[in-house]
N, C-alpha and C positions, 0 to 999 in steps of 0.2 A: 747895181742895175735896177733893184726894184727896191731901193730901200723907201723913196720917196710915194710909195705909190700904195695908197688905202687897202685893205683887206677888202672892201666892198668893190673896187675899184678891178681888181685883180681879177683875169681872165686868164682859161686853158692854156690858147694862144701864145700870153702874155708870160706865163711861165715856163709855156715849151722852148720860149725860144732864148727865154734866161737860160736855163738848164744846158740849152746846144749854145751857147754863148761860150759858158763856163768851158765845157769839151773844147771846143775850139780855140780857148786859150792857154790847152797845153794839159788843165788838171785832168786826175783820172778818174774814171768812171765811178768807183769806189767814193772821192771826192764825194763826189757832184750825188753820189746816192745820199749820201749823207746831207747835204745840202737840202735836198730833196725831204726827205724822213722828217729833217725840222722844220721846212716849210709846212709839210701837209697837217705836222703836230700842233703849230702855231692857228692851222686857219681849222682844225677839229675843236683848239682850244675855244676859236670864237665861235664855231656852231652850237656849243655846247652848252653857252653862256648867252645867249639869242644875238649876239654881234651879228651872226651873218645866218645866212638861209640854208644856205650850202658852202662845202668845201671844193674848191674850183681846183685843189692836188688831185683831187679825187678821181678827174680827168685826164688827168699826165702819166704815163707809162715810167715808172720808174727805173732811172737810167742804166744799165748795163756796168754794172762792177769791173767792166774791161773797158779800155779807150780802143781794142787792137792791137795796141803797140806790143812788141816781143820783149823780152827783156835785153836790156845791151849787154849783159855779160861777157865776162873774160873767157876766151874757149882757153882749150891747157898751153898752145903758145903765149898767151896774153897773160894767165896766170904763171907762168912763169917767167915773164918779164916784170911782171909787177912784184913777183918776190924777189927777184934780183937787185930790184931798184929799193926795195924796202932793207936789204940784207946789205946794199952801199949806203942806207943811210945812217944818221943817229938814232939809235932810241929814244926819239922824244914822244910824246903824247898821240903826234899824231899815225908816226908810223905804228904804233904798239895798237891806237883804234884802230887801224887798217889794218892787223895783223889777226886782231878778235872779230873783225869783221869776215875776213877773208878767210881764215881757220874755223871757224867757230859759227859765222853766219849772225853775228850779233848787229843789231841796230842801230846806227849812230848813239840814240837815245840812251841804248844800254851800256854801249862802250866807254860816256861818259857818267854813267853812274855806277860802273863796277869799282868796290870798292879793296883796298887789300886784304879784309876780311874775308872777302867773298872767292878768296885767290887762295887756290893750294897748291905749292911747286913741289911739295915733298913725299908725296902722297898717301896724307892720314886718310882715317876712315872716319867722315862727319857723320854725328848722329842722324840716325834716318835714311843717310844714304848707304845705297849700296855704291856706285862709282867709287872705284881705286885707281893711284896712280893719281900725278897730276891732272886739277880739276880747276873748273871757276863754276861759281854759284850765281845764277841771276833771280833776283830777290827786287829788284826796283831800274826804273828809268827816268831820264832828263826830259821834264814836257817844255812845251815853250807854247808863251799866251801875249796877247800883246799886252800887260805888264811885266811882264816876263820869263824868266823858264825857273823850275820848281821840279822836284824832287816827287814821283808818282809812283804805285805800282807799276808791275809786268803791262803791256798791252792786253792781255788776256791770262786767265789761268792757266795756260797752257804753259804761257811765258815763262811762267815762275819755276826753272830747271835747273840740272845741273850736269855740263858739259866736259866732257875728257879735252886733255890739254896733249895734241902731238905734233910734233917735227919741232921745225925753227922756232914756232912761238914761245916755247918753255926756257928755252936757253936768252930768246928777246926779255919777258918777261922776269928773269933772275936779274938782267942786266941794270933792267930798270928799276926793279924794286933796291939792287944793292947804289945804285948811283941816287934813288931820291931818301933812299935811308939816311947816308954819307951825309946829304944837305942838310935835311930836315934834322936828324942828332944834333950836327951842328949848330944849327938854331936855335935849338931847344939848350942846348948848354950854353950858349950864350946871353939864355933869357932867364938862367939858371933854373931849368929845370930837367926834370929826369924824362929822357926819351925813354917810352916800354913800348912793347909790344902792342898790348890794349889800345894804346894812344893812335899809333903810329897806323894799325887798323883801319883806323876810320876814314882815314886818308883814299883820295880819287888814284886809280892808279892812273887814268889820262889827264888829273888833275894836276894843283901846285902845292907845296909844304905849306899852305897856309891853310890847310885846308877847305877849299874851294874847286870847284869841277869847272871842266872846259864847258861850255856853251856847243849845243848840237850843231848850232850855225856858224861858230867859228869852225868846226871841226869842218864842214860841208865848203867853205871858202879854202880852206888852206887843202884840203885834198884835192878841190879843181884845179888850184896852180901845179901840186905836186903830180897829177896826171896828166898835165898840157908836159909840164918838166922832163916827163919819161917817155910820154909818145902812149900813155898806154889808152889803147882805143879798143870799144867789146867789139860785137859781133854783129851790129848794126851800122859800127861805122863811127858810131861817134865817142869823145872821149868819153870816159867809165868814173860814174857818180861814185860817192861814195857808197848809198844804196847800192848801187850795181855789184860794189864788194861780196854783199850779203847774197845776191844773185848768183855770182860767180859758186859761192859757196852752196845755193841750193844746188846748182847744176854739177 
């Protein structure tokens, strides 16, 4: 909207109503703050270097980290249509993300960069941690740029945790690691080589034996079909994003 348009050229005006552009077509406040924070840093960059006179960010009330909107969550009828619908299907990749999302509250991002390392169905005790019992460790996330998506820290320090594993997800979770072991051995002796432990680790659990992770956007494409599929609709009304999983799980 304002790519073509001079830093000298650039007015209050002319950026308040980029910023309410952006709102109004959908992104969230958060967004668009961000958006915001780079502009005003691009155009300190030119006052600081005598490009411009003033910084005309400087003028615009930075935007509200909310749009309003509530979140669409699952209230507990909705959450339990959606594990019912997860508990008729396969364990494949993308119910097992939906199950770490909705159990566990994890983020697209993370659910395709949880690794089987990072997975404990037995319940040892990892150094440094105190959590017992079945456990997963979040240690990294799936980014995506438009060359494309890459392997990053946590979103924050915060992120970097380690989460108790309880109900249905522990029994999904066995199911899936014994049915992509099966495969992957297989492979592996067929390419004559020895499947171990170590090896087999580093493997995506929402990922494939080739050692490759699912894409956050395929995972986001194939949970909007699988929720038109089962009807599951939050608390707003509308069908239930994958985010919304993670919502469900805050609430």
């Amino acid at each position: 909207a304002i790519g073509g348009t001079s830093l000298r050229a650039l007015t209050v005006k002319a950026i308040e109503a980029w910023e309410l552009s952006l709102l109004e077509s959908g992104l969230n406040g958060t967004t668009v703050a961000k958006a915001h924070r780079l502009l005003w840093s691009a155009c300190e960059y030119a006052v600081n270097h005598d490009d411009l006179q003033k910084n005309p960010a400087r003028g615009v009330k930075t935007p509200s980290r909310t749009n309003g909107k509530r979140p669409n969550a699952l209230d507990a009828n909705g959450r339990a249509r959606a594990m019912q619908a997860l508990d008729a299907a396969e364990p494949t990749p993308l119910t097992i993300a939906a199950r770490l999302a909705l159990y566990c509250g994890l983020r697209r991002g993370e659910c395709c960069a949880l690794t089987w390392g990072n997975v404990d169905l037995e319940g040892t005790q990892w150094e440094g941690e105190d959590e017992q019992g079945p456990k997963i460790r979040i240690v990294q996330s799936i980014g995506e740029a438009k060359s494309g998506t890459y392997v990053k820290p946590p979103k924050s320090a915060a992120g970097r945790r380690v989460l108790a594993l309880k109900g249905g997800i522990v029994d999904a979770l066995r199911e899936r690691r014994a049915a992509m072991w099966g495969e992957w051995s297989t492979a592996m002796k067929e390419a004559d080589m020895l499947p171990t432990e170590d090896a087999f680790s580093t493997l995506y659990v929402c990922g494939r034996i080739d050692g490759s992770y699912c894409s956050p956007t395929v995972l986001t494409h194939e949970w909007t079909s699988f929720a038109r599929q089962w009807g599951l609709v939050g608390t707003e009304g509308r069908y239930v994003t994958f985010h919304g999983l993670r919502d469900s799980y805050g609430t």
